[in-house]
C-alpha positions in Angstrom: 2.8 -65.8 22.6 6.7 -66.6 22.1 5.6 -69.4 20.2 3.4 -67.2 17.5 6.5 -65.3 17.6 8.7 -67.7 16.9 6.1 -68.9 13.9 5.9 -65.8 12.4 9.8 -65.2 12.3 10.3 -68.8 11.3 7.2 -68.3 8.1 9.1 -64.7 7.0 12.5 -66.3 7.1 11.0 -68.7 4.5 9.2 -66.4 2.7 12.7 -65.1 2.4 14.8 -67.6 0.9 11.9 -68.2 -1.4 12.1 -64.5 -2.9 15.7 -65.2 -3.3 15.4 -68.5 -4.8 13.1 -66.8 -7.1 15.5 -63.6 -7.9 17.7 -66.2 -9.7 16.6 -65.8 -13.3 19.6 -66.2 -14.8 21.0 -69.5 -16.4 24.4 -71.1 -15.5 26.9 -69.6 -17.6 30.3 -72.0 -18.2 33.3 -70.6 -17.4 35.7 -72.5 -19.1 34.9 -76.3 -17.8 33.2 -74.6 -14.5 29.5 -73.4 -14.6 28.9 -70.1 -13.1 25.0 -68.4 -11.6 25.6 -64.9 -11.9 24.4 -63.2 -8.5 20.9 -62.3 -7.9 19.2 -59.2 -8.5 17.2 -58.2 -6.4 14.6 -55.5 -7.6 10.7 -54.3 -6.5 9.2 -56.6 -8.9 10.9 -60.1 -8.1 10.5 -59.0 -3.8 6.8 -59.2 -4.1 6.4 -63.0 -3.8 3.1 -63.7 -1.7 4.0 -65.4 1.0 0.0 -64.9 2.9 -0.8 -68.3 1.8 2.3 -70.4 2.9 1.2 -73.3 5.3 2.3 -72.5 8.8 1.2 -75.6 10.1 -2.4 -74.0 11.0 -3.9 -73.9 7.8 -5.4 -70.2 7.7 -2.0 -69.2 8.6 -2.8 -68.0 11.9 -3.1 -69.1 15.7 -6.2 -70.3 16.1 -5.7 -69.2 19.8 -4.1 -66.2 18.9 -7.0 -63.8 20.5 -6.6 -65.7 23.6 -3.0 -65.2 23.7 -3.0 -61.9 23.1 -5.8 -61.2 25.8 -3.8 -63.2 28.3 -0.5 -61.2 27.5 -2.8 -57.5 27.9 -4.4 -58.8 31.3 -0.8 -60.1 32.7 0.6 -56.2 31.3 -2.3 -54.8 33.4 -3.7 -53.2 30.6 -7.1 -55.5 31.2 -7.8 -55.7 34.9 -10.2 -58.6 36.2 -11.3 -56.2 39.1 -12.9 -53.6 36.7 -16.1 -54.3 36.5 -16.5 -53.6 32.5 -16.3 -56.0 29.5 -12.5 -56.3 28.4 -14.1 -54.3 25.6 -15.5 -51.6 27.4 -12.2 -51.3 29.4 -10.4 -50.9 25.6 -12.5 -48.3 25.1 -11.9 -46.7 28.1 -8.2 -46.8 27.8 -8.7 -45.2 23.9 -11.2 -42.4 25.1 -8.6 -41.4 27.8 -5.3 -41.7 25.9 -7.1 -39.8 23.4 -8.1 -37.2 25.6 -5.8 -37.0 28.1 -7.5 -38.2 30.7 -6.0 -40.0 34.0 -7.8 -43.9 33.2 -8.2 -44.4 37.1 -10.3 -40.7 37.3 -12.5 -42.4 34.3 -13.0 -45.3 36.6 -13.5 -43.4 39.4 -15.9 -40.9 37.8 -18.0 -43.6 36.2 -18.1 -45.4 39.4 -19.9 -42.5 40.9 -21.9 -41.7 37.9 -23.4 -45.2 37.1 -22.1 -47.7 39.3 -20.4 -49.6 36.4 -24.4 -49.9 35.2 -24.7 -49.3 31.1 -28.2 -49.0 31.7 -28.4 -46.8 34.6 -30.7 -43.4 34.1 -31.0 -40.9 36.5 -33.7 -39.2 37.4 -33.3 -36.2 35.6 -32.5 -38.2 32.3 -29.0 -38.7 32.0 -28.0 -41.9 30.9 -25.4 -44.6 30.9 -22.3 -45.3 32.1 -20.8 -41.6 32.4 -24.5 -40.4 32.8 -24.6 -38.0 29.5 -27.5 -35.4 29.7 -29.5 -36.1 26.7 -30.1 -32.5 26.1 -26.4 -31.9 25.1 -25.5 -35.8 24.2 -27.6 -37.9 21.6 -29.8 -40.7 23.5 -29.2 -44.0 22.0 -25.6 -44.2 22.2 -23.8 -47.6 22.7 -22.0 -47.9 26.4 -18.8 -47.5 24.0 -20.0 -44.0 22.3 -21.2 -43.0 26.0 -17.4 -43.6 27.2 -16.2 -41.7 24.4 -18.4 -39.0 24.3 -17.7 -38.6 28.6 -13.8 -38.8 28.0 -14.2 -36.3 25.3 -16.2 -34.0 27.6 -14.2 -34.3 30.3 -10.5 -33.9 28.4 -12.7 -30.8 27.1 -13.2 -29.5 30.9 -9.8 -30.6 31.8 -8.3 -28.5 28.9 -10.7 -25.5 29.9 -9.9 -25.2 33.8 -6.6 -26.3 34.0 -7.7 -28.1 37.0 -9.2 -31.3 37.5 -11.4 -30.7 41.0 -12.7 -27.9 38.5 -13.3 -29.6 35.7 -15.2 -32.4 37.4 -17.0 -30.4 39.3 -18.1 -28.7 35.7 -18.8 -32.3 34.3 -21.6 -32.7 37.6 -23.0 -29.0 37.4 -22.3 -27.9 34.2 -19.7 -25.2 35.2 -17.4 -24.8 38.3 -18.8 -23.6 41.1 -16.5 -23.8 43.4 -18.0 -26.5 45.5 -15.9 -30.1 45.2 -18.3 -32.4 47.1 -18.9 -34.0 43.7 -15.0 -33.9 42.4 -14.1 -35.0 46.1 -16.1 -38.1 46.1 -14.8 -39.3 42.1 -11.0 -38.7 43.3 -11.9 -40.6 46.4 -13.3 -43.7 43.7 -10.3 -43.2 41.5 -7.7 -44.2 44.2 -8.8 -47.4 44.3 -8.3 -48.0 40.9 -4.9 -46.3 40.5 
């Protein structure tokens, strides 16, 4: 990674001096028996040298490695965890769908553990599918296991926002309201400290 760093700085500091080698338009003036470039000016027109196609020494002018690198740098941050049993996509979209709605990412874990058992595929008997186990009369069937993790984080920022609670609002994400009973809310918490 510090070496695409060090690339990139390196290519824009080039890019650089080229803009300002370009910027000098004006001929040497003599001065007396002394020639003299006037300084340049630098103005919006003469800054916008392309520098996309300069040869970094990787012929595209990227890393070929460079998803690697970056995937390697997200797992050592934590941000990708090899224990979750999702895709690295899947856990992106996990992290997204929380951030977005404010929902604690090891309660997602823990509730999807509960739900599906990390299964994409999984249906319950009464119908509801995937891995946050949408009821398909409220949720459209057919979503991808990304659009099911949005559409679950969504509901259950929704819940969280509502109640003010989260036992509350996870027990309204199992029943479809609180009822007061946290067997359900209990056993997702219980999943989720594992993952904290």
């Amino acid at each position: 990674m510090d070496k695409l760093i060090r690339l990139t700085v390196s290519a824009w500091a080039v890019c650089v001096v080229l803009v300002a080698g370009a910027a000098v338009t004006e001929p040497a003036e003599p001065i007396g028996d002394q020639l003299w470039t006037k300084p340049p000016v630098f103005t919006a027109e003469n800054l916008q040298t392309d520098c996309s196609a300069m040869d970094t020494g990787y012929g595209s002018g990227e890393d070929p490695n460079e998803g690697e690198y970056i995937t390697e740098a997200l797992v050592a941050q934590g941000y990708f965890r090899e224990d979750v049993p999702l895709s690295f996509e899947l856990q992106d979209a996990l992290h997204t769908a929380c951030e977005a709605n404010n929902v604690p990412y090891h309660v997602a874990l823990g509730l999807i553990e509960v739900e599906s058992g990390f299964d994409p595929e999984a249906v319950s008997p009464a119908g509801c599918y995937g891995l946050c186990q949408l009821n398909p009369q409220y949720f459209p069937s057919g979503l991808t296991p990304a659009e099911n993790i949005e559409a679950g984080m969504e509901y259950l920022g929704s819940l969280i926002d509502q109640y003010g609670d989260l036992g509350a609002a996870l027990c309204a994400y199992h029943d479809g309201h609180d009822t007061g009973h946290r067997g359900y809310s209990g056993a997702v918490l219980e999943a989720a400290e594992k993952w904290a």
